[in-house]
N, C-alpha and C positions, 0 to 999 in steps of 0.2 A: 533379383527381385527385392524392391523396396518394404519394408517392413512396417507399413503406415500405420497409423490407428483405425484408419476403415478396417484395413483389411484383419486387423486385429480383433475386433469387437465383431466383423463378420465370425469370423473363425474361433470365436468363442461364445454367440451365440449359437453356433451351427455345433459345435460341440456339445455345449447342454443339452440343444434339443435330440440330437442322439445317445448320448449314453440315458437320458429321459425315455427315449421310445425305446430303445434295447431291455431295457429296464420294464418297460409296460410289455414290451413282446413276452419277454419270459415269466412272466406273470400271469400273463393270459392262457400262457402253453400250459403251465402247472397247475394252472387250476380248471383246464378242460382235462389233464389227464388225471389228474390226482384229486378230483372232487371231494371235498368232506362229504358233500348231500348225498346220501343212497339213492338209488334208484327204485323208481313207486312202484309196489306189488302189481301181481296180475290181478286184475279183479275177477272175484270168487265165480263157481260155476253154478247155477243154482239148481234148487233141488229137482230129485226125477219127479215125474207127475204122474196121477193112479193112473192106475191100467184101463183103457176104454173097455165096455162089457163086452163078452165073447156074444157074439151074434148068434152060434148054434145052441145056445141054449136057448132051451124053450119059454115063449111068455112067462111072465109070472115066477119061472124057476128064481128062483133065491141064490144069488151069486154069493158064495163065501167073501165077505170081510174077510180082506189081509191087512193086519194095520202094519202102515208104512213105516219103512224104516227111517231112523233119523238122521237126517244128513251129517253125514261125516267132516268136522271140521279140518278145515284148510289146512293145510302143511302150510308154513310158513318158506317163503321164497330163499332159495340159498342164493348170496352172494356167490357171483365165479370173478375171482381176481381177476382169471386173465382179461385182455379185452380183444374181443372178433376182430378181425382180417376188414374187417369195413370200419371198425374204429381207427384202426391204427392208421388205417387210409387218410379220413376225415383228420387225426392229428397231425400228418406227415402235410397235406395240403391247407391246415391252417396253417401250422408253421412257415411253409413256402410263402402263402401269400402275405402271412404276415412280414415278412422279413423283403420282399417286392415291395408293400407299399411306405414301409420304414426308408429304403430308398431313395425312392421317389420322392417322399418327403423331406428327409436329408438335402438331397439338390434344394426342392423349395424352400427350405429353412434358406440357407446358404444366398438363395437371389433374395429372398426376402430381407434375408440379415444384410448384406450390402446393399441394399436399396435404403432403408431404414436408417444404417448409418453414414452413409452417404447424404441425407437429408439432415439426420442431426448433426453431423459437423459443418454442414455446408456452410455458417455463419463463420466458421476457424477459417475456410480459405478464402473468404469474401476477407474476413480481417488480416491474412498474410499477406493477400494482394495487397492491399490498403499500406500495409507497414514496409511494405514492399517500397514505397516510393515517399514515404518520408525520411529528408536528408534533413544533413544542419542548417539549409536552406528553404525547406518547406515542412514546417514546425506546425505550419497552421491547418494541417490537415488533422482531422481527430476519425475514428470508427463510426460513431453514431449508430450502433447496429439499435437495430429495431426489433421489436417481436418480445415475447413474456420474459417476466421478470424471472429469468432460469442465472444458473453458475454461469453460463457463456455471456449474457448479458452482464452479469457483473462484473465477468471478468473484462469486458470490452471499456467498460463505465472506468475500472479502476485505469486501463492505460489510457483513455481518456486527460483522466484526470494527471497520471504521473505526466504527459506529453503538453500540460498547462501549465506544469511546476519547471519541465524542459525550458518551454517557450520563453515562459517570465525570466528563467535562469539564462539564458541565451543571449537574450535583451538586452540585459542587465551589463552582460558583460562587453558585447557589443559599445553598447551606449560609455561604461565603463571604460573602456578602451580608446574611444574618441574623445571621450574628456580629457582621460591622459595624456595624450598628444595636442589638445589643445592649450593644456595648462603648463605642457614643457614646449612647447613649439613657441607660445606668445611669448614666453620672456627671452628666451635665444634671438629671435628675429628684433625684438628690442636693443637688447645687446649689441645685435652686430651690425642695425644700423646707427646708433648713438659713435660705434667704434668708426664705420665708415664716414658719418659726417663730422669726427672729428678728426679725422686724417685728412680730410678732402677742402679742410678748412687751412688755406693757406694764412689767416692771421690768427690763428689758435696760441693762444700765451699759455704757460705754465698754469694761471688760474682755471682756466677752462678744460685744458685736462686733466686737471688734478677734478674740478667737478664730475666730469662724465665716466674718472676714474672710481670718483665714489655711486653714482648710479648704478654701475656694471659690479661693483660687489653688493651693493643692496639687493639689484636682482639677483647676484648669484645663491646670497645666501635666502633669498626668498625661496630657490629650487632645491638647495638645501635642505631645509623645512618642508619641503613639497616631496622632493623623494624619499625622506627621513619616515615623512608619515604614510604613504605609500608601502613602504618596507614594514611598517607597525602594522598596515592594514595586512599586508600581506601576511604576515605572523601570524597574526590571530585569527586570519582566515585557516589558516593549518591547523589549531589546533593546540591542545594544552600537553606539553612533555614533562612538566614536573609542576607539581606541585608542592605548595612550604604554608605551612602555618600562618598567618598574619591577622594585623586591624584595621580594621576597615578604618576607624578611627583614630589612627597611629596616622596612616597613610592622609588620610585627609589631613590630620595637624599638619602635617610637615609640609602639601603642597599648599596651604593657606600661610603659612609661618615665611615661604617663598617669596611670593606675592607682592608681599608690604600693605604698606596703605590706602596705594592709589588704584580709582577707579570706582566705582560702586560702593555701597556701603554694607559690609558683610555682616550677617548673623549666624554663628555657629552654635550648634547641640551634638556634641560630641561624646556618646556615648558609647562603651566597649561593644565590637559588634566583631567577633571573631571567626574568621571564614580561612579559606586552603584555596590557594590557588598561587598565579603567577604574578611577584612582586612588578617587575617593572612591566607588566600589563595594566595592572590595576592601578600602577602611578600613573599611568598615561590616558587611565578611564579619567580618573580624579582631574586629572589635568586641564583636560578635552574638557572635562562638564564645568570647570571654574570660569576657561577660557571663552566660551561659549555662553556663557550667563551673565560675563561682561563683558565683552564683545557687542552683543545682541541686546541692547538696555537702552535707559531713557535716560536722561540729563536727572542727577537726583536720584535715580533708583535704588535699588535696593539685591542683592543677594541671599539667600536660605541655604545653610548647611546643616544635613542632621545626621548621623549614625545613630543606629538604635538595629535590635532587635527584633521583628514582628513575624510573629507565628513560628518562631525557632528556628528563623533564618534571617542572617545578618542585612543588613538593607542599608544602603546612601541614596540621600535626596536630595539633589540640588532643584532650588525653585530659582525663579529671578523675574523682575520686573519688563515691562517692552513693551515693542509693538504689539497688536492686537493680531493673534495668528488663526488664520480659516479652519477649524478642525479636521476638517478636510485634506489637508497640505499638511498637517502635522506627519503621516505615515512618510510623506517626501522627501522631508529634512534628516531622515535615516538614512538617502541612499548618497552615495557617493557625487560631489561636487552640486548638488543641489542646495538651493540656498533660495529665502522668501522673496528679497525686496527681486531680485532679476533675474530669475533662474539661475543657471551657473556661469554667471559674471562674478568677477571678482568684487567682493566689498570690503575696503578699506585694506587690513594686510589678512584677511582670512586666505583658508584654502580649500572651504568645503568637504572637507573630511573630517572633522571632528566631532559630530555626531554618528557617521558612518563609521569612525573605529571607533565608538564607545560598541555601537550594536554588537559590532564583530567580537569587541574582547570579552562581552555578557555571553554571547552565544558559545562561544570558546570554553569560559566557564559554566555551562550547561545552568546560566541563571537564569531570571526575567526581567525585563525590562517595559517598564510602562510611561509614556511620554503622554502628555494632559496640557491643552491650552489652557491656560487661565483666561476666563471672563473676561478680568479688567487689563489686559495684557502680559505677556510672558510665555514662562514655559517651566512646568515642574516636570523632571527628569528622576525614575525611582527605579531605582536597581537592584534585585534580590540576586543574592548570590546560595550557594549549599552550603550549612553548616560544617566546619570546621569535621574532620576524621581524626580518631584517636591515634594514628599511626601511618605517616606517610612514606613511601615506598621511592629511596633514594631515585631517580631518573625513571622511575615508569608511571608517575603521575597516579598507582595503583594502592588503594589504603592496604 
């Protein structure tokens, strides 16, 4: 026998309501036998009345006045403990029947109480069937229970709502997945037809393979850099195992001190902004946000670097000059191989992940991140990280 919660809440309403009624039965018995109320006197006898005149006496005769005597007050009624042979009857057949319809009622509690809960959870197995049949494959089934705003309603709303954060997470990785393969597939097939048409080329000179020799290490080390950052994202998708003291603005000098000259023309504000986390994460946030604000620029533009402080946590901001982006498509340029001018076509030697591992390595560090089109073109990029901990905890990332 299954142990349901019908049968539960049956068999625990049906319990209250008898040790309830056992409890009124005995209550009832004790105080038909054991009354505090006395029982009401006899009422009194009342008094003798004169004597009618004697009829043999003669007319006129003069009957002696007897003056009456005065009635004798009551004796007060004596209580008798015991109780009569017809009481003890009447308490022997309240008892019985009380305890007959304390039964009778016990069963009805019991149908009653399963009907009742039966009905109240009826919304739990409309909703197990339901969850019953969503797979990794049919994601887009949700509950939608219906009826008052009760606990079972919100609890329906909240897996709702997790089975939305499912979907999108599914999607993602789906789509994530087909990118991957398209972004390692296209330059293999590149490759190994550049190799094919130059073996199949019977007047191929040393110059000519030496050219298509240099193609096929460009692409290789293009997949390089593609599985490199792949590996970064996949890191930071894990998760932070240690953390180490550092500057935000140490970290920034030294990936602009890299750089050189060319490209953009940079503005730095470089002020101590001291945070805990994972160095060669955060060189490769710095990295990804420099690479990405020149990259993404106009003929003549311009670069923004600032470290600073705001609100007692440490913050990097890179702004940059560009095309003009839809506010709209800014949330897009987060996800992995997404990019403005063509979806996720390649443009120039990018690879579409360098905004997608900046989010990753913030999220990693339980920071925030807020990304703002500009107006007149661009993109300012603002990253809060947690203040620095007094005392970090060799290999458990635990102050």
């Amino acid at each position: 026998m299954r142990w349901t919660v019908r049968l539960r809440l049956t068999l625990f309403y049906s319990g209250l309501f008898l040790v309830a009624g056992v409890l009124l039965v005995t209550l009832i018995y004790f105080l038909v036998e054991y009354s505090p109320f006395p029982t009401p006197p006899d009422a009194p006898t009342a008094p003798d009345a004169p004597a009618p005149p004697d009829a043999s006496a003669p007319p006129g005769a003069l009957t002696p006045s007897v003056a009456p005597e005065p009635p004798a007050a009551p004796e007060p009624p004596v209580a008798d403990p015991s109780t009569t042979p017809e009481q003890q009857e009447n308490l022997r057949r309240l008892l019985v029947n009380s305890l007959i319809a304390l039964v009778v009622m016990a069963f009805a509690s019991m149908a009653l109480g399963w009907l009742m809960a039966g009905r109240v959870l009826r919304p739990l197995g409309e909703m197990t069937a339901t969850v019953r049949h969503i797979t990794a494959d049919r994601l887009d089934r949700r509950l939608a229970v219906a009826g008052p705003d009760d606990e079972l309603k919100e609890l329906a709303d909240t897996f709702d709502e997790l089975l939305d954060r499912l979907e999108a997470a599914f999607t993602a990785q789906r789509r994530f997945a087909a990118n991957v393969s398209h972004e390692l597939r296209t330059p293999l097939t590149l490759q190994q037809t550049m190799a094919e048409i130059a073996l199949t080329d019977p007047d191929a000179d040393t110059g000519s393979l030496r050219a298509v020799l240099e193609r096929l290490l460009a692409a290789g080390r293009h997949q390089e850099r593609l599985i490199e950052a792949l590996l970064t994202l996949a890191r930071s998708q894990q998760g932070l195992h240690h953390r180490r003291p550092l500057d935000l603005a140490e970290i920034a000098g030294q990936a602009l001190d890299r750089r050189g000259e060319t490209g953009p023309r940079v503005t730095s504000v470089l002020r101590p902004a001291s945070a805990s986390g994972d160095r060669a994460l955060l060189e490769r946030l710095v990295v990804n946000l420099l690479d990405n604000a020149s990259r993404h620029n106009v003929p003549g533009g311009w670069v923004e670097v600032e470290t600073s402080v705001r609100s007692g946590r440490p913050t990097l901001r890179v702004a940059n000059s560009g095309p003009v982006i839809p506010p709209g498509r800014v949330p897009e340029l987060l996800e992995p191989f997404q990019r403005l001018e063509t979806g996720r076509k390649a443009v120039g030697d990018g690879l579409g992940l360098g905004l997608s591992i900046v989010a990753a390595v913030v999220a990693a560090h339980h920071g925030e991140l807020e990304t703002r089109a500009l107006p007149e073109g661009g993109l300012e990029v603002t990253v809060s990280l947690d203040p620095p901990v007094d005392r970090v905890a060799d290999g458990t990332g635990v102050a």
